[in-house]
Backbone bond lengths (Angstrom), bond angles and torsions (degrees), N, CA, C in turn:
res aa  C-N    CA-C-N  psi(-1)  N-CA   C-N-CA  omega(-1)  CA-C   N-CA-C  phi
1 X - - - 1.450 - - 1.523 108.25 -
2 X 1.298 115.72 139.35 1.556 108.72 -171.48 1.649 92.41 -132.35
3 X 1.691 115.64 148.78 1.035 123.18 -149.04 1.987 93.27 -117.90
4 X 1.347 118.99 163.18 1.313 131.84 -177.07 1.509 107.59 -106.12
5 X 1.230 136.61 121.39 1.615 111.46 166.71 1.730 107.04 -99.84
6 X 0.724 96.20 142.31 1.600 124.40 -159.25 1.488 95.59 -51.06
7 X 1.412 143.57 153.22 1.459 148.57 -166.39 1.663 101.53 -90.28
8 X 1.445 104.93 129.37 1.306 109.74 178.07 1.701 115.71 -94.80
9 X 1.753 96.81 173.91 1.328 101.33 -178.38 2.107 87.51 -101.72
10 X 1.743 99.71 151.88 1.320 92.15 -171.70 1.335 96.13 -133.28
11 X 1.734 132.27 156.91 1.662 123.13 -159.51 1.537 80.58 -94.10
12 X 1.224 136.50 86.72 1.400 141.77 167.01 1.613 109.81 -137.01
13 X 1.287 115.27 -16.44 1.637 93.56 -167.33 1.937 95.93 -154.92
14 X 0.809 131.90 162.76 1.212 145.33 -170.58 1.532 136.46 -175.18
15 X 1.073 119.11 123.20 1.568 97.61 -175.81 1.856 83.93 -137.60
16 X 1.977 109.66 121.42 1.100 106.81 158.00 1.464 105.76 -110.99
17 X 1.352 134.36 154.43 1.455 128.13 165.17 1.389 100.21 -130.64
18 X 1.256 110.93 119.59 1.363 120.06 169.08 1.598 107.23 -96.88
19 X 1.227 121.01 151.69 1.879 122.45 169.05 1.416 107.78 18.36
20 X 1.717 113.71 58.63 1.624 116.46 170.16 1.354 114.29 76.23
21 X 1.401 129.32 3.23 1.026 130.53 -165.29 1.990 123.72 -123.74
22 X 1.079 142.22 106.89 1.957 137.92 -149.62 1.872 75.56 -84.14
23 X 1.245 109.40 146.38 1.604 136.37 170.47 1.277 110.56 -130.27
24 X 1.518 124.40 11.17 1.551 124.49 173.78 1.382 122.12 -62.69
25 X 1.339 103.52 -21.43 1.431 114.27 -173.15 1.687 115.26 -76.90
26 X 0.872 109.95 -6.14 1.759 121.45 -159.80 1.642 97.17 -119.00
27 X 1.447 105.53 -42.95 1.562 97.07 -155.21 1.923 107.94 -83.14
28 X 1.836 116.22 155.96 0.611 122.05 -155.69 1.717 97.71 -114.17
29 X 1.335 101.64 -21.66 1.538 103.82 -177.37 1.992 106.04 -166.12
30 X 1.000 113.28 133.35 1.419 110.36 -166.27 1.260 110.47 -152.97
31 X 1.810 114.97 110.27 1.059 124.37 -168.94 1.889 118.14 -130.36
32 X 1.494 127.80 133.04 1.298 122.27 -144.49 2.067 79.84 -108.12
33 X 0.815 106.34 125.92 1.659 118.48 -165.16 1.741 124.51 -125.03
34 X 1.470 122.25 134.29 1.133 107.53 149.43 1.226 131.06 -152.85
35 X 0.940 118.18 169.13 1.957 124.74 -168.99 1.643 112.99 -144.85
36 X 1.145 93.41 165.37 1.845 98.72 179.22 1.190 129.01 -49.11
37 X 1.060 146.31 126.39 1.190 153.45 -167.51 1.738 97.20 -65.84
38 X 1.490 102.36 154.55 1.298 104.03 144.48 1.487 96.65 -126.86
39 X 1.840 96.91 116.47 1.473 102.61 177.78 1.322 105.24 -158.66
40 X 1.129 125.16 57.12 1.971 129.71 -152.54 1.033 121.78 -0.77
41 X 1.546 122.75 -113.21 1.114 110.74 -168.22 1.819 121.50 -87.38
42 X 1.411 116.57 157.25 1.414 134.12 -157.29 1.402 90.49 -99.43
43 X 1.272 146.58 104.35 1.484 142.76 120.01 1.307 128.97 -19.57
44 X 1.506 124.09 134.38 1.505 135.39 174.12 1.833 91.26 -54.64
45 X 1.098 130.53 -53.52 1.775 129.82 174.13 1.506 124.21 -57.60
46 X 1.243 100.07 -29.74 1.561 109.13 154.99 0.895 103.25 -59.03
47 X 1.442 124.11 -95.86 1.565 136.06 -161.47 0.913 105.74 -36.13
48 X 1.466 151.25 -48.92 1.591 162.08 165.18 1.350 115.82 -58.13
49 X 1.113 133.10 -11.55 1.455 134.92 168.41 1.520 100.54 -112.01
50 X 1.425 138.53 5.94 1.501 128.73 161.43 1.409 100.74 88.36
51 X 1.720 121.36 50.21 1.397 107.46 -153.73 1.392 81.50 -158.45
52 X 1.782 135.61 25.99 1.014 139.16 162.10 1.517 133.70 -54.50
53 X 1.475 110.48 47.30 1.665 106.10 169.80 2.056 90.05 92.64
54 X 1.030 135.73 4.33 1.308 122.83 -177.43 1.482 113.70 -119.61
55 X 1.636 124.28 124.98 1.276 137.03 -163.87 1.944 96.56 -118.47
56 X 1.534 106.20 149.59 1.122 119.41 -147.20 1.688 104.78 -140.74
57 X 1.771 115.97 108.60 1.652 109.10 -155.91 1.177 69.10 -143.72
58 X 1.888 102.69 169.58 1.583 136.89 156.30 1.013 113.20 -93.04
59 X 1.564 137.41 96.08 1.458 126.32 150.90 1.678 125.49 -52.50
60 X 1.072 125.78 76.31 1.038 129.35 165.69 1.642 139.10 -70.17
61 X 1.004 150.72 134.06 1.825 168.19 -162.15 1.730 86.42 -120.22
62 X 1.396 99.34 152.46 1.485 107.92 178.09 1.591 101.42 -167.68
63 X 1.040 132.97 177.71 1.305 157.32 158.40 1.706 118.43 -90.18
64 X 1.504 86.45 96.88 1.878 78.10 179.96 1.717 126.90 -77.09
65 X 1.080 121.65 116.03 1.489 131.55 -160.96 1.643 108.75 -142.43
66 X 1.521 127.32 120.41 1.199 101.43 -176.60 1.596 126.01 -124.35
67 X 1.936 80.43 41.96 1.718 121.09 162.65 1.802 93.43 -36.30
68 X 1.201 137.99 110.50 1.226 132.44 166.34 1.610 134.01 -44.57
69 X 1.632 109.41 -2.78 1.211 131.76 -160.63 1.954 83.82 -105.59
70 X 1.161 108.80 -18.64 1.713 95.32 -165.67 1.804 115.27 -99.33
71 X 1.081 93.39 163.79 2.167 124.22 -175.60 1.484 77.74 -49.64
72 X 1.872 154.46 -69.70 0.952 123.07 -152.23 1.624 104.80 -78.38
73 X 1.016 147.92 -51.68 1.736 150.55 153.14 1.561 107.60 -16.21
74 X 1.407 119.86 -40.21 1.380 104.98 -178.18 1.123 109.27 -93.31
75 X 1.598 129.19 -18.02 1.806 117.51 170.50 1.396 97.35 -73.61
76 X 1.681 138.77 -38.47 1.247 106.03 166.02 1.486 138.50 -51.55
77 X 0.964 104.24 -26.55 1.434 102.16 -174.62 1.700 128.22 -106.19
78 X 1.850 90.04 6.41 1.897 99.86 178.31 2.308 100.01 -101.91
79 X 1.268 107.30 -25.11 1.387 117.36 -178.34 1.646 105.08 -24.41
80 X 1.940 86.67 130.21 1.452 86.13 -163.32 2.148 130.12 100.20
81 X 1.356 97.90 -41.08 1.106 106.25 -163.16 1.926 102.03 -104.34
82 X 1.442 98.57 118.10 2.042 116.37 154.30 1.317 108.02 -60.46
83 X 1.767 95.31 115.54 1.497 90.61 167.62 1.561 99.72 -139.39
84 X 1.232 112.58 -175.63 1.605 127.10 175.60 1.267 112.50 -83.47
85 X 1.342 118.59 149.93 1.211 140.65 160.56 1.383 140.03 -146.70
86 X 1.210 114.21 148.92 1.638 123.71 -177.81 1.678 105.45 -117.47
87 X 1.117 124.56 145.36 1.224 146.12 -161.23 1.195 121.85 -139.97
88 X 1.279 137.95 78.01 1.497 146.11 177.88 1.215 113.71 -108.23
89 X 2.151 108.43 97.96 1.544 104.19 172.77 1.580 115.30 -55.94
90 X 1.132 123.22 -35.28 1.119 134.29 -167.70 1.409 119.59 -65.84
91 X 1.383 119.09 -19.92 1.726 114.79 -163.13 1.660 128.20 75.65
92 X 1.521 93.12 9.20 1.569 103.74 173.21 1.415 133.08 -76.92
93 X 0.657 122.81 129.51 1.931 117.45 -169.08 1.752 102.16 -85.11
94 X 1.372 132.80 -29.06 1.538 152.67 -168.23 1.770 109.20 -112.04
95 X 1.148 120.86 99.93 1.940 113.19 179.66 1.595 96.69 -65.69
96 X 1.275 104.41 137.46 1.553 102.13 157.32 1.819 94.06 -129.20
97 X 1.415 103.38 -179.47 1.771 103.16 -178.89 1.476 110.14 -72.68
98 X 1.191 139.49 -20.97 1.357 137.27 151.27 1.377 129.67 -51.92
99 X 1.149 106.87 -29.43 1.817 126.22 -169.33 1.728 111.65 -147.15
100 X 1.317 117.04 58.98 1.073 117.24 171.33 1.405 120.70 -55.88
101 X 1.249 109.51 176.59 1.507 148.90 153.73 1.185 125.48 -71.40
102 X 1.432 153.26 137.93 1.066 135.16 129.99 1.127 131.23 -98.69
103 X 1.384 151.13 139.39 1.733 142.76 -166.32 1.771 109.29 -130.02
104 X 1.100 115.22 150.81 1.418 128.83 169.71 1.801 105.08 168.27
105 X 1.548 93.92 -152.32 1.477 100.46 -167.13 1.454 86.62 -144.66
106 X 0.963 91.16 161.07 1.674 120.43 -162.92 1.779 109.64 -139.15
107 X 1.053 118.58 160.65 1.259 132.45 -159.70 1.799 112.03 -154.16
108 X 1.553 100.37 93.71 1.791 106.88 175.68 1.400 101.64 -58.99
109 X 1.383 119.38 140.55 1.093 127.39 -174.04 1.569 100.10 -119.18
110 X 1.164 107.62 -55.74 1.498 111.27 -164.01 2.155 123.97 -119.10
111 X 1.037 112.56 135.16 1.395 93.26 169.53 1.755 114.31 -76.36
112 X 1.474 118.53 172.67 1.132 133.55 -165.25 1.314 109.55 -104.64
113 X 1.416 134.74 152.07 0.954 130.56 -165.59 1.381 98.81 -107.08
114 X 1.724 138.80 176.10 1.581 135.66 157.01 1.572 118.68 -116.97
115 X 0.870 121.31 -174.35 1.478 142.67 -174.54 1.396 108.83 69.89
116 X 1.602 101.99 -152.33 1.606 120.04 -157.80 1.577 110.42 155.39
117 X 1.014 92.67 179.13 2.087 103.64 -177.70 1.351 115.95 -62.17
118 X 0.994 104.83 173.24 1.877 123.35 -169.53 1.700 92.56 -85.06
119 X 1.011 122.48 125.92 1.212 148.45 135.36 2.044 113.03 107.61
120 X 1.415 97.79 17.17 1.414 105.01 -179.67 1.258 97.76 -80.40
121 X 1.327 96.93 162.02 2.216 114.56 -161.15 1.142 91.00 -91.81
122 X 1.265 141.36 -38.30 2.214 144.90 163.06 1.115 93.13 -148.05
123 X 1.673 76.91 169.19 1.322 112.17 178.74 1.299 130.20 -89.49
124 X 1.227 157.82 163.73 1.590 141.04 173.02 1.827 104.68 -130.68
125 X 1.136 112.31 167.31 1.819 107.82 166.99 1.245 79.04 -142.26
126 X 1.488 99.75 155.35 1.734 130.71 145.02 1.287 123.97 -99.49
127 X 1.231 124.98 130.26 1.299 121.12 -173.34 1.613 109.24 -130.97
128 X 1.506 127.67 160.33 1.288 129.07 -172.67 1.894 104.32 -124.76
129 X 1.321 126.63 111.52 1.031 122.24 -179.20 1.163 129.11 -134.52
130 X 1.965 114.31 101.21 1.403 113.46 -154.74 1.510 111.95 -70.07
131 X 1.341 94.75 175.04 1.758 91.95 -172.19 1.731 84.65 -129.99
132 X 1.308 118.88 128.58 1.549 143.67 -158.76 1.888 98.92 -85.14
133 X 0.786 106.97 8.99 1.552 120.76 174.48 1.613 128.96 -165.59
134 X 1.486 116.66 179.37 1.460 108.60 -179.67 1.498 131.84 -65.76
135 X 0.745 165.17 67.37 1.912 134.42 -133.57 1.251 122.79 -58.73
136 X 1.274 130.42 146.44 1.509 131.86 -172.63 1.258 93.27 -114.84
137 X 1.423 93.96 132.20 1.668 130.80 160.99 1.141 123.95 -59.89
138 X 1.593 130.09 72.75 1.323 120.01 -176.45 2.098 109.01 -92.10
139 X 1.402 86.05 137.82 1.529 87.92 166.04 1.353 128.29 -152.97
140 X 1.622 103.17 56.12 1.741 126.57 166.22 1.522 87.40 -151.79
141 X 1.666 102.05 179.41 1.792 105.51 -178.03 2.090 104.73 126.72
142 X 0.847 86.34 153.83 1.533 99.50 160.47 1.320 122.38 -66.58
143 X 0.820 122.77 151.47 1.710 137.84 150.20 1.432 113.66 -30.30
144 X 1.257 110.49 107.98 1.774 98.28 175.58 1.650 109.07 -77.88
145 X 1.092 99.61 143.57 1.953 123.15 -157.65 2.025 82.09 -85.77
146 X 1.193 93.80 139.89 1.489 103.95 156.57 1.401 102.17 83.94
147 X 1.158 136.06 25.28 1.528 138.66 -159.37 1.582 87.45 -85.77
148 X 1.272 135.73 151.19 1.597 126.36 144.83 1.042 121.98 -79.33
149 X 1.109 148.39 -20.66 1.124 153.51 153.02 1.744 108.90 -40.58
150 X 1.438 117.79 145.02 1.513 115.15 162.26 1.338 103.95 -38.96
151 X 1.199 123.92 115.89 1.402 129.92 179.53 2.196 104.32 -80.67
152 X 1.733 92.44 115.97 1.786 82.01 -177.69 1.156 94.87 130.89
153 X 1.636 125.95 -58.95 0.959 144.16 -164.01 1.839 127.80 -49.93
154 X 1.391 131.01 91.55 1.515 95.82 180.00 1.298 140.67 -85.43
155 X 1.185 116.81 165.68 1.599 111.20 -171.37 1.735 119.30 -65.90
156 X 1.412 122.15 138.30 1.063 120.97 -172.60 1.536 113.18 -127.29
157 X 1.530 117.53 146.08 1.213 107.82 174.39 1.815 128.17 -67.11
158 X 1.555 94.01 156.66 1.673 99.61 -159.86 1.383 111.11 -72.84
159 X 1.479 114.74 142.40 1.588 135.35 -122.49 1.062 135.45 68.68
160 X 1.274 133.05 0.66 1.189 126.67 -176.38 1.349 121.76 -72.96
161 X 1.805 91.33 -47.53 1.675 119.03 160.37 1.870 103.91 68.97
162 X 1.352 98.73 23.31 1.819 104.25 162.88 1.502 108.93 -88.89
163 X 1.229 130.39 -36.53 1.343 138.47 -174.25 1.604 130.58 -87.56
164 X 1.233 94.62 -17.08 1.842 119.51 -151.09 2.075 92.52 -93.41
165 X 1.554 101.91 118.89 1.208 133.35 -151.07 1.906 86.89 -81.18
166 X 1.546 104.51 127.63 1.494 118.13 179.74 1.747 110.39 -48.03
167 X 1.122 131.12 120.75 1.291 136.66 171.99 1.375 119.68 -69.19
168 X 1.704 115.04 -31.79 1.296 126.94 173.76 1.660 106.62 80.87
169 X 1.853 127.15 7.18 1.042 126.39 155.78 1.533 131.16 -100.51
């Protein structure tokens, strides 16, 4: 009997879109997360609507740059503001049930701070960005439009170098 190991997620491909906008290009590490609420007490309607004491954020790593085109320039300037999002660990532009989607809305909370130590080659930020609801698992749908990534394209493990976005060096 010979066994399958289940299809992985690989740090090669990504597509986040926050408020109409792909942030793959910036980010250094991007993870869809959750942990216990602090929110006292848990309701029988909580618990029954999937809303048992558990809160749901992006830990995100980025490249701090404040090129106006970049992920740290646009949390300055969305702070405050619910927006939509799509979430593809994979780098897929299309969810299928192997390689979903995730969807919800999210909520900038905070601006980012800059710098760092004497003699590092860049800079990076971490940022924490809750998402104001659960995320839904989509896995049928179109192609999300505007992806940066080769839109179509799926993600492949590293070396393959079919997927892996031109550096221009």
């Amino acid at each position: 009997m010979s066994y399958k190991s289940s299809d992985r997620i690989y740090g090669t491909g990504l597509l986040l879109k926050i408020g109409g906008k792909d942030h793959w290009a910036d980010c250094t590490k991007c993870e869809l997360k959750t942990r216990k609420a602090d929110k006292g007490t848990t309701t029988f309607a909580d618990a029954a609507n999937g809303d048992a004491g558990q809160e749901w954020y992006f830990a995100i790593s980025a490249v701090q740059s404040t090129d106006p085109t970049s992920f740290w320039s646009w949390i300055w300037e969305h702070v405050g503001e619910e927006l939509e999002y799509v979430y593809a660990p994979h780098g897929n532009a299309t969810p299928s049930p192997a390689k979903p989607h995730f969807t919800g809305k999210v909520k900038i909370e905070n601006r980012e701070g800059l710098g760092g130590g004497a003699g590092s080659s860049a800079y990076d930020f971490e940022t924490e960005i809750p998402c104001t609801e659960t995320p839904t698992k989509v896995t049928t749908g179109g192609a999300v439009e505007g992806a940066g990534m080769e839109a179509g394209k799926q993600s492949t493990p590293a070396g393959s170098g079919t997927n892996s976005p031109s550096t221009g060096k």
